[in-house]
C-alpha angles and dihedrals in degrees: 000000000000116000111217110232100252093062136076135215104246112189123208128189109205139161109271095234088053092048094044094047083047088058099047087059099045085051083050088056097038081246135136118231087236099050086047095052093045091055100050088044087062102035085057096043080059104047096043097044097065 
């Protein structure tokens, strides 16, 4: 998978049940883990840098 040129790679380590129940919600949402955690990365940079 390309990467476009404004993002960036950021690599978790995490306990598996807590990635696979993650990944269940993020199905739940069609969604993709890694769209979900993007987004609550940024939703929480946001709202923590005001």
């Amino acid at each position: 998978m390309t990467i476009r040129e404004e993002n960036q790679r950021f690599v978790v380590v995490i306990e598996k049940e807590v990635i696979e129940a993650f990944k269940l919600l993020a199905k739940k949402e069609n969604r993709s883990a890694s769209n979900l955690a993007a987004t609550l990365i940024k939703n929480y940079v946001e709202k923590h840098s005001k």
